[in-house]
C-alpha positions as CSV (number, residue, x, y, z in Angstrom):
1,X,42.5,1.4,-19.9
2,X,40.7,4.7,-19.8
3,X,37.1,4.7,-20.3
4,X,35.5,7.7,-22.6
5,X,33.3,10.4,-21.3
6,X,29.8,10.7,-22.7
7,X,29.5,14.5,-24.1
8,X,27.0,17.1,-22.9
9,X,24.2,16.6,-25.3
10,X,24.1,12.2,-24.6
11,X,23.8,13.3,-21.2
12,X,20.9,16.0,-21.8
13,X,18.9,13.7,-23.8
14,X,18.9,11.3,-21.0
15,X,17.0,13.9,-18.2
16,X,14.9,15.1,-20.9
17,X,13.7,11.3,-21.4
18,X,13.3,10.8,-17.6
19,X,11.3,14.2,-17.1
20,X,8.8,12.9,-20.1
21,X,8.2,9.3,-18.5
22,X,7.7,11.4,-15.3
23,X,5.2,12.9,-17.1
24,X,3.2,10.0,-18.1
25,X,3.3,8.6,-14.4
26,X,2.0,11.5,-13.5
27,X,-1.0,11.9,-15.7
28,X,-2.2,8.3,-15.2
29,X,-5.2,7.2,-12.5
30,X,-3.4,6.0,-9.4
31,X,-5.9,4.2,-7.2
32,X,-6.0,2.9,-4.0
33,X,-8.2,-0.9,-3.5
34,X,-9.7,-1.6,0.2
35,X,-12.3,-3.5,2.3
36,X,-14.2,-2.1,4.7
37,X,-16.1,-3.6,7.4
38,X,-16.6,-7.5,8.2
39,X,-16.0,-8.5,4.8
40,X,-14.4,-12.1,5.0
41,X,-11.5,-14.0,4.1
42,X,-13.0,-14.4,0.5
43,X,-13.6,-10.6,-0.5
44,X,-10.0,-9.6,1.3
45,X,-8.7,-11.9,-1.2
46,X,-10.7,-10.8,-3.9
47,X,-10.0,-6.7,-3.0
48,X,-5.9,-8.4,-2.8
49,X,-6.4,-9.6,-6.5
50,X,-8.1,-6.5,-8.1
51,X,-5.1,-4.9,-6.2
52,X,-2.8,-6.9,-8.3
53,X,-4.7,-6.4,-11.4
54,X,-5.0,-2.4,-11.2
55,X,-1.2,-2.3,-10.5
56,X,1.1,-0.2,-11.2
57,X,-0.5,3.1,-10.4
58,X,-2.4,1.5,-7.6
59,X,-0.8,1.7,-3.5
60,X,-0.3,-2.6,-3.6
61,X,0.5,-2.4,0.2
62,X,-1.9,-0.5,1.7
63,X,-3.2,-1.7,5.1
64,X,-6.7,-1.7,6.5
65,X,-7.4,-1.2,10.5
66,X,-10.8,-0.8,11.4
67,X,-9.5,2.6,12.9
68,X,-9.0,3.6,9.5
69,X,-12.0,5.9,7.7
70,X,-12.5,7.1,4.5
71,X,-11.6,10.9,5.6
72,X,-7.9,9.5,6.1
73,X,-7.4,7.8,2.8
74,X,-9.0,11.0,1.4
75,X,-6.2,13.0,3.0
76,X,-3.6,10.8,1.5
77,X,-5.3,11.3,-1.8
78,X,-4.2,14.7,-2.8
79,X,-0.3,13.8,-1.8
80,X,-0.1,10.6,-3.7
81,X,-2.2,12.2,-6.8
82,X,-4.8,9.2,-6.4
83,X,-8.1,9.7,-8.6
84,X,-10.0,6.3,-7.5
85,X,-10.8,4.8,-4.7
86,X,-12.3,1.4,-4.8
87,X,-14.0,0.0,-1.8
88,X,-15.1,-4.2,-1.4
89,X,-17.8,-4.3,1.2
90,X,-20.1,-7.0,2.2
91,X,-23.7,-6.8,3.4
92,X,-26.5,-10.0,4.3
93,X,-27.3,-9.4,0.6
94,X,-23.9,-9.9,-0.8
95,X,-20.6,-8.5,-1.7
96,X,-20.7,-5.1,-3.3
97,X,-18.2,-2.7,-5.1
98,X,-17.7,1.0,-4.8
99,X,-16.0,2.8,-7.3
100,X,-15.4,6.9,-6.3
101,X,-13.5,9.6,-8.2
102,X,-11.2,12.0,-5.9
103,X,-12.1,14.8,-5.3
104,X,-15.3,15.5,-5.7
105,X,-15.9,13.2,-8.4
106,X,-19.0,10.6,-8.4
107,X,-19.8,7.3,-6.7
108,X,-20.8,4.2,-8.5
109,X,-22.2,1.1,-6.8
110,X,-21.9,-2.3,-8.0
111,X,-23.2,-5.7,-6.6
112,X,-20.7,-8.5,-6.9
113,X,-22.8,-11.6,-8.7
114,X,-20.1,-14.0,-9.4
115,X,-16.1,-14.1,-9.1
116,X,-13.4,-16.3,-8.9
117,X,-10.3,-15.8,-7.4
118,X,-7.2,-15.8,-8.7
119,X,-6.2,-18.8,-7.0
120,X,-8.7,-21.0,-8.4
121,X,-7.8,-19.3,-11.7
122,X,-4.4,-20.6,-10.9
123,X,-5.2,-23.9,-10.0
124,X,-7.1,-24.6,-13.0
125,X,-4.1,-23.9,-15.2
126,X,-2.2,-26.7,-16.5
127,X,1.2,-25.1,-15.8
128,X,0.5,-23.0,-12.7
129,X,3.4,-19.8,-13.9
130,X,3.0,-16.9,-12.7
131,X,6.0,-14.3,-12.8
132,X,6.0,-10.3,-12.3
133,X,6.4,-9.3,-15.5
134,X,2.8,-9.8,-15.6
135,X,1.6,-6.8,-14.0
136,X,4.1,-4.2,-15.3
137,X,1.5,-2.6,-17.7
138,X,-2.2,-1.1,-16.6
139,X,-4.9,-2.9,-17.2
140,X,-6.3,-2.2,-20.9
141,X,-10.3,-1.3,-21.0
142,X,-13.0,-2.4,-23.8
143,X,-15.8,-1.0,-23.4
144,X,-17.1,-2.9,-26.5
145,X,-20.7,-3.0,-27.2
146,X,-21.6,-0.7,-23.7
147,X,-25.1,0.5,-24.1
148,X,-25.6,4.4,-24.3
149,X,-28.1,6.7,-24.1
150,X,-29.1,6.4,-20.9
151,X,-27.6,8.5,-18.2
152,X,-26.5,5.6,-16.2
153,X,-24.2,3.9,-18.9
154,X,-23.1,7.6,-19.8
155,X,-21.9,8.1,-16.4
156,X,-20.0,4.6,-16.2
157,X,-18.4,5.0,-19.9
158,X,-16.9,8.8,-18.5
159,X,-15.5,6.9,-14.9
160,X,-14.3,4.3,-16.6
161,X,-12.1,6.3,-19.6
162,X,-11.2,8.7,-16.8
């Protein structure tokens, strides 16, 4: 049985769909998600988590040495087209969160109240499914009733809508 070619334009149209969704992955915030310092099993998990949730335009297997700096993950930025870097640390006071913009972007602190990991999330579930599909899509971002006015909430509104 012979098996008909597809013609010329079919496959055109095909490349010129790949180049747009090339495009879009291109334009999107990657980010990378790491600890630093003696941070503890809890907040490892909890940077591993937000990992999961900021996927698919975040590097989900990136390692942490403590010979590892900030300068080297800055280095990779620029290659890998990565806008934020998100950083778990943990003090005597408590966990905190940084949240910086590459290049030369700013900085925002945050200290970590409450969480819960996803574990526990898990465990509380009735039926305890989780598949992959999940995390295809980015994360989606309300910013719902955020104060403004002030120069702080300004600033976090413009980080957080990129």
């Amino acid at each position: 049985m012979v098996r008909k070619r597809k013609g010329k334009s079919v496959r055109k149209n095909k490349q010129v769909g790949a180049q747009e969704n090339e495009d879009e992955v291109s334009k999107a915030p990657h980010s990378f998600v790491v600890h630093r310092g003696k941070t503890g099993k809890y907040v490892q998990e909890l940077c591993k988590d937000f990992r999961k949730v900021m996927e698919p335009y975040t590097a989900s297997s990136v390692k942490m040495r403590p010979s590892n700096v900030i300068k080297d993950f800055v280095q990779i930025a620029g290659v890998l087209k990565v806008s934020h870097f998100i950083i778990f640390t943990k003090t005597s006071l408590g966990p905190y969160m940084k949240l910086a913009r590459f290049p030369r972007g700013p900085t925002l602190t945050f200290k970590i109240k409450e969480y819960t990991l996803g574990r526990d999330v898990r465990s509380s579930l009735k039926r305890q499914i989780t598949y992959e599909k999940q995390y295809i899509h980015h994360p989606l971002l309300v910013l719902n009733n955020f104060p403004s006015g002030e120069k702080e909430y300004d600033l976090c509104t413009s980080m957080f809508q990129n």
